[in-house]
C-alpha positions in Angstrom: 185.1 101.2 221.0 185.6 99.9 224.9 189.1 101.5 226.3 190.4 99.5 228.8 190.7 100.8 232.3 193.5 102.9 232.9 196.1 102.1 234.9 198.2 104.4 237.8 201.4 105.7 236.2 204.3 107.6 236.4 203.1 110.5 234.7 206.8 112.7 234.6 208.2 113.1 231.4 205.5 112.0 229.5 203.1 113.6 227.3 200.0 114.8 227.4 197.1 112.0 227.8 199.6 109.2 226.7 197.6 106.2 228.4 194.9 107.3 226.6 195.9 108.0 223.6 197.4 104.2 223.2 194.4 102.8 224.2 192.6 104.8 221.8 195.2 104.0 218.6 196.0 100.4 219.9 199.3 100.7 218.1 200.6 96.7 217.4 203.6 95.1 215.2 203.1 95.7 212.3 200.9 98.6 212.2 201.3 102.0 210.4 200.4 104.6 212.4 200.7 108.8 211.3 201.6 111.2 214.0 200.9 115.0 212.8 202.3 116.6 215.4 205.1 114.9 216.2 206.2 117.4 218.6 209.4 116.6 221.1 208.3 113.0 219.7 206.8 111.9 223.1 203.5 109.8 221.9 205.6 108.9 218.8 207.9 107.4 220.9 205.4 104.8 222.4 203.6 104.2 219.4 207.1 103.0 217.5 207.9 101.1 220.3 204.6 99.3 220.3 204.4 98.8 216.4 207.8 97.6 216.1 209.7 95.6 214.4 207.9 95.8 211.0 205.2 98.5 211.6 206.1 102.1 210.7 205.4 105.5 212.0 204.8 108.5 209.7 205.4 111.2 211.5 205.0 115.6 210.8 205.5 118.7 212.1 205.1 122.2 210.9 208.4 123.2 213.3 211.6 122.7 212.1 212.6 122.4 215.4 210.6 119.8 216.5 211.7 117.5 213.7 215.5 117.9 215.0 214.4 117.3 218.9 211.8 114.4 217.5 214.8 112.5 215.6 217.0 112.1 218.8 214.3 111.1 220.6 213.2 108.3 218.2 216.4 106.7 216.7 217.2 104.6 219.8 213.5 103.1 220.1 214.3 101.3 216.6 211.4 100.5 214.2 211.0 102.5 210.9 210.1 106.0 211.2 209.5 108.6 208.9 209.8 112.3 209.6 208.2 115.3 207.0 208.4 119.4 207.5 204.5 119.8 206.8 201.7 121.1 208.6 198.9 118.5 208.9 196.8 120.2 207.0 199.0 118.3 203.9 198.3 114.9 205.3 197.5 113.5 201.7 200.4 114.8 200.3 203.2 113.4 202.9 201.3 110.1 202.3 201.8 110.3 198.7 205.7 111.2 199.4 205.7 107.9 201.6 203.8 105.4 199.1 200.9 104.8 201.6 197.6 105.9 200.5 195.6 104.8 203.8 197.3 103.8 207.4 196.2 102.3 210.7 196.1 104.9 213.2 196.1 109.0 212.6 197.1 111.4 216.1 197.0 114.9 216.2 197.9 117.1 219.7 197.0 120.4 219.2 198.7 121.9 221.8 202.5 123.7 221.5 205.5 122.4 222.6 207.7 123.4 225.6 210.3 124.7 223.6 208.2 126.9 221.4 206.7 128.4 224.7 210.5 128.4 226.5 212.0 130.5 223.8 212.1 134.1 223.8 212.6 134.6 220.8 209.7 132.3 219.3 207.3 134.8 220.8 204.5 132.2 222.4 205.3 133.2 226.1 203.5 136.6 228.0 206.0 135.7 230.5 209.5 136.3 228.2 210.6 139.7 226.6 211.5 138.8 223.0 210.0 139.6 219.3 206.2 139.4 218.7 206.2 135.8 216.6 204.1 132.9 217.8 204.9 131.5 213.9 205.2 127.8 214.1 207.3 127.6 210.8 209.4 130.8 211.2 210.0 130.0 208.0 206.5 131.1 206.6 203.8 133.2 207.1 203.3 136.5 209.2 204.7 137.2 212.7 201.8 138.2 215.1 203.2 141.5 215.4 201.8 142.6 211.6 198.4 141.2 212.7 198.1 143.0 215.8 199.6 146.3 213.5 197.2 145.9 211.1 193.5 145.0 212.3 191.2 146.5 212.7 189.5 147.2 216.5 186.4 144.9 215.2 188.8 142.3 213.8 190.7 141.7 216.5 188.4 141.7 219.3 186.0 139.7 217.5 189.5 136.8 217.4 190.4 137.3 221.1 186.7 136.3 222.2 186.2 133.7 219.2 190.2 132.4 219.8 190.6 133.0 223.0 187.0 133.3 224.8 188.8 136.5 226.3 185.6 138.1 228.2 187.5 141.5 227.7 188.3 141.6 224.1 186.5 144.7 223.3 188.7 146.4 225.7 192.1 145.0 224.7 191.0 145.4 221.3 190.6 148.9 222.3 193.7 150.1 223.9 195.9 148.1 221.5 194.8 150.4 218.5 195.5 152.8 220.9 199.1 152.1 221.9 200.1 151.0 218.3 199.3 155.0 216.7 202.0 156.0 219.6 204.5 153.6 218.3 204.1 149.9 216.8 203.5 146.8 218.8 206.7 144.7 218.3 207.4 143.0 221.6 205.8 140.6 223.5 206.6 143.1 226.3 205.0 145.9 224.5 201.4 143.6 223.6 201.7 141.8 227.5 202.0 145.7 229.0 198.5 146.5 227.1 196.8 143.9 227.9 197.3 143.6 231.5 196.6 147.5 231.3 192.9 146.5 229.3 192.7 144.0 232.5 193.2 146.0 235.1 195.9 144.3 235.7 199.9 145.3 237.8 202.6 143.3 235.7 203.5 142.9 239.3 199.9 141.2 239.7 199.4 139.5 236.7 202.9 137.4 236.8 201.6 135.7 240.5 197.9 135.1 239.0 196.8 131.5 238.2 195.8 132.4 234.9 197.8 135.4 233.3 195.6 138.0 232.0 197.4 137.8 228.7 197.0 134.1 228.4 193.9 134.0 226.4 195.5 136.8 224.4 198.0 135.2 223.1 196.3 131.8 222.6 193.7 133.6 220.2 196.5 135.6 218.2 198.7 132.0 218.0 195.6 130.5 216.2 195.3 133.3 214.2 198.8 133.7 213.1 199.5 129.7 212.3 195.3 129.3 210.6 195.1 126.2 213.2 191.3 126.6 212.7 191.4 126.3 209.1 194.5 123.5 208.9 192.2 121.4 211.4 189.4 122.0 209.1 191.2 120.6 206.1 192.5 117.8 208.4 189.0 116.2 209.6 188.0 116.5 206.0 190.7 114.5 204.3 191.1 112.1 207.8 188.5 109.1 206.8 189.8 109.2 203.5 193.0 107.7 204.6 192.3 105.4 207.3 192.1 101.6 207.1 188.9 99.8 207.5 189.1 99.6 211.4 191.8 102.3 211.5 191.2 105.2 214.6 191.5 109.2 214.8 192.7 110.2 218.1 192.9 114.0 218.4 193.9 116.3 221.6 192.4 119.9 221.4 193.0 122.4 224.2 190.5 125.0 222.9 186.1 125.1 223.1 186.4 125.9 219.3 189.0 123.3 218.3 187.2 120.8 220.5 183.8 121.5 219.0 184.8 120.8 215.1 186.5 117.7 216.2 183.2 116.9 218.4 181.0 117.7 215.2 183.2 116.6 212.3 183.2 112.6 213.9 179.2 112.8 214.6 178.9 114.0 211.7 181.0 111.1 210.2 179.5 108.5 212.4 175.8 109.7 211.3 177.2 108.9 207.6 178.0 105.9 208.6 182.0 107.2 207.8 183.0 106.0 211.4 181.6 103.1 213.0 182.5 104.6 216.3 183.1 107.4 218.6 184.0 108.3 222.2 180.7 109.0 223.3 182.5 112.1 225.6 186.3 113.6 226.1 188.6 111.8 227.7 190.3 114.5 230.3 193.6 114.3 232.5 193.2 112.4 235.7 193.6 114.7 239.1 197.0 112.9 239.3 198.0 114.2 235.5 196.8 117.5 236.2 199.0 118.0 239.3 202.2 117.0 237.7 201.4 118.0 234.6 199.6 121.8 234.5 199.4 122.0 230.9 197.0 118.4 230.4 194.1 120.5 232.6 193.1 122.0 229.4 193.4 119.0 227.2 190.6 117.0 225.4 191.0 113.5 223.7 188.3 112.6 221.2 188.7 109.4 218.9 186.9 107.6 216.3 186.9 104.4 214.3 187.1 104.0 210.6 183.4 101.7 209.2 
């Protein structure tokens, strides 16, 4: 698959990699494309636009949130849309709910939204005081807190360095079994405090640093806490079984580990003869993305075509 050169843009407001990622899916009339992280609905927005009149976007989100923000941003694009509470992990059943067994197009960006990261009391953000979370659905599952309570020193550094490729997991590991027998670890105040401490790190330091010390931290235990690992396992299983002859996988990871099972899974799949293509490398954020967009730095776009 040849992606056309891409062009200078205006890249405010937009999400992460869009140019790309519409080269990649080639969303047209007609078309049914699934988006499984529909998000603020930013790349949905673009792909209804494109596949309008009669195409139609399927489009999921494990945040109850997102869904609300995602419908306001649709409905005035027009074109038929589709919207599902699910993590995308249940691809094959929100395609039974809709009637369509295989589609055109499947995206997935792996990264969080602002808004998760902007609210205190979601718990994603080493840089806002407010309950331990980092739950996608705060609906279901368990908050970080009752992880970082309960495991073991082994468990959780071996989850910071696998997670987070946090160099200093054995000593954050550490400390945190050590501050939690004074008195549990139920703020993001309270885990922050640690681990700049493990760091060697002034609060007063760490909040001017390019990359927080706690960063990495709390990207391992977000992973953890929401089984992304595991739910993009199951995804890149179940993904070729549901694309169209022709029909392309696009997905954005912004971790080595989530990177290298989408990297494997489509070689793997092309070697079958599954796929009939693949990008042959990442596509990355141009300079010009990066500096107006700090977040795309990290991001990784890998695609591959249905045989």
């Amino acid at each position: 698959m040849t992606l056309p050169p891409r062009a200078p843009r205006d890249i405010r407001h937009v999400p992460v990699l869009l140019a790309d990622v519409l080269a990649s899916l080639d969303p047209k009339p007609g078309k049914t494309i699934v988006d499984c992280t529909v998000g603020l609905g930013g790349h949905s927005a673009e792909i209804l636009r494109l596949i309008a009149p009669d195409g139609r976007l399927i489009a999921m989100d494990f945040d109850p949130a997102n869904l609300e923000r995602a419908r306001e941003r649709l409905a005035p694009v027009g074109g038929r849309f589709d919207l599902y509470h699910s993590n995308f992990a249940a691809l094959p059943t929100v395609l039974a709910q809709t009637g369509v067994e295989k589609v055109d197009g499947v995206l997935a960006d792996l990264g969080v939204a602002s808004p998760q990261i902007d609210d205190p009391a979601r718990g994603f953000s080493y840089r806002a005081s407010g309950p331990l979370d980092m739950r996608m659905d705060p609906t279901r599952g368990q908050p970080a807190s009752a992880l970082v309570n309960r495991m073991s020193e082994k468990e959780l550094a071996a989850a910071l360095l696998e997670l987070g490729d946090e160099t200093d997991a054995p000593q954050i590991a550490r400390l945190i079994v050590e501050r939690r027998d004074e008195k549990p670890i139920l703020s993001t105040d309270d885990l922050t405090a640690i681990v700049c401490e493990a760091r060697d790190f002034t609060l007063q330091r760490a909040a001017g640093a390019k990359l927080h010390p706690a960063a990495r931290t709390y990207q391992a235990l977000r992973i953890l806490v929401n089984r992304e690992l595991a739910n993009l396992d199951r995804l890149l299983a179940v993904l070729p079984s549901h694309l169209n002859p022709g029909g392309v996988a696009a997905i954005i990871s912004f971790h080595s580990g989530e990177d290298r099972r989408v990297k494997d899974a489509f070689r793997e799949g092309r070697r079958a003869g599954i796929y009939a293509d693949t990008s042959p490398d990442p596509l990355l954020a141009t300079e010009q993305e990066q500096k107006a967009n700090p977040r795309s730095r990290s991001a990784k776009l890998r695609w591959a075509v249905k045989s």
